[in-house]
C-alpha positions as CSV (number, residue, x, y, z in Angstrom):
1,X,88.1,9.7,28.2
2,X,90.9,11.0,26.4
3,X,94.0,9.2,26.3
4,X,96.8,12.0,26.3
5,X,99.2,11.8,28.4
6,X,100.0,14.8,31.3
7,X,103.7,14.2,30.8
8,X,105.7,16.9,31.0
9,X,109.8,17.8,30.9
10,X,111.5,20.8,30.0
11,X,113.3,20.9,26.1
12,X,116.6,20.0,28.1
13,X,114.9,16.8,29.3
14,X,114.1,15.7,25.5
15,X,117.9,15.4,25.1
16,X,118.2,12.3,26.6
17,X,115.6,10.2,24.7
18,X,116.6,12.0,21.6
19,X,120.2,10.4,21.8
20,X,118.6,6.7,23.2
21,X,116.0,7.3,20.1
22,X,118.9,6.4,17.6
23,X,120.7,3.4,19.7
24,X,121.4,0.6,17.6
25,X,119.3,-1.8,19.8
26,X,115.9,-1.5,18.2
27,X,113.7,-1.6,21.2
28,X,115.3,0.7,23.5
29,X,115.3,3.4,20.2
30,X,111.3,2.1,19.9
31,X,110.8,3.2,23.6
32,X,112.7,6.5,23.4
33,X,110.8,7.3,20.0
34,X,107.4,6.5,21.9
35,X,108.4,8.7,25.0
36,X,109.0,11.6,22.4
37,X,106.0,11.2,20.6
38,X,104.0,10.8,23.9
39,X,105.4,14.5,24.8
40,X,104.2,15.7,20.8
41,X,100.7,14.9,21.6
42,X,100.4,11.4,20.5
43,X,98.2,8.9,22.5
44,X,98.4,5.6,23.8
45,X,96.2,3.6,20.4
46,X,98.3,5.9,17.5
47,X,101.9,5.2,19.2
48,X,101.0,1.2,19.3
49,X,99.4,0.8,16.3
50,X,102.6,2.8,15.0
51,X,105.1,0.3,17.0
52,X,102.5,-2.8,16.1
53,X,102.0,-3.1,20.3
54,X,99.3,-2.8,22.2
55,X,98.1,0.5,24.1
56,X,98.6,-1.4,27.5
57,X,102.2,-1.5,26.5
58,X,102.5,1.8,25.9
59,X,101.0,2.8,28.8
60,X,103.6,0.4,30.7
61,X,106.7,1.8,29.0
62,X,105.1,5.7,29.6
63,X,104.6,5.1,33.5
64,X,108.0,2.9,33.9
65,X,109.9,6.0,31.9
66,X,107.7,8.6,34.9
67,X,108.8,6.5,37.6
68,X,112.7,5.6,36.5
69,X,113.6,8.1,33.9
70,X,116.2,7.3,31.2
71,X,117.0,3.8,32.7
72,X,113.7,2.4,32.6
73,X,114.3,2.7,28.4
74,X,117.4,0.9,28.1
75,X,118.2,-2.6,27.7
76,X,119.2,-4.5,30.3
77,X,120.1,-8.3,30.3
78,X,118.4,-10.4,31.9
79,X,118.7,-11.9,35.6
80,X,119.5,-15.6,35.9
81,X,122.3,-18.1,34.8
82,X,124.3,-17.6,32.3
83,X,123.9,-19.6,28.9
84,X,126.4,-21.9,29.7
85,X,125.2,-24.4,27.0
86,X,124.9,-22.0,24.2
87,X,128.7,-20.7,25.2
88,X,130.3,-24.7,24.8
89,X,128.8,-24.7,21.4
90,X,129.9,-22.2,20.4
91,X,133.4,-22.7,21.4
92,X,133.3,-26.1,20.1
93,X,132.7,-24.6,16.8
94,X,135.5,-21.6,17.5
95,X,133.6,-18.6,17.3
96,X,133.2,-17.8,21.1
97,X,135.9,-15.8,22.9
98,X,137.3,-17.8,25.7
């Protein structure tokens, strides 16, 4: 079994991961670089061994980015409560905006 992928897009669909490819939040430029080396041939083993992740994630990240499009690359924070503890401490030491 091979492990190239069957994704395609058109040169004007590069753009966007191009752009998310130099973010300044390191995974979401990881996950844009890994889309555009997915469309340059690369497979699964060569972009995680590149990233130091395993192929599963790859394959994860390929099929959310199918599915979702530019979104599915970005960070997003994360659902739940706010860090309410980590906020007073910082306050109490005067570095948090109130």
């Amino acid at each position: 079994m091979t492990d190239k992928s069957p994704m395609r897009v058109s040169d004007r669909d590069r753009v966007e991961p191009r752009l998310l490819a130099s973010s300044f939040d390191r995974a979401e430029a990881d996950r844009a670089r890994a889309i555009l080396l997915t469309l340059e041939g690369w497979t699964s083993g060569e972009i995680g061994q590149a990233f130091g992740v395993r192929e599963d994630t790859v394959r994860l990240g390929r099929s959310d980015y199918a599915k979702a499009g530019l979104p599915a690359l970005e960070t997003h924070v994360a659902a739940g409560p706010s860090p309410v503890k980590a906020q007073a401490a910082l306050r109490r030491i005067g570095t948090a905006s109130r």
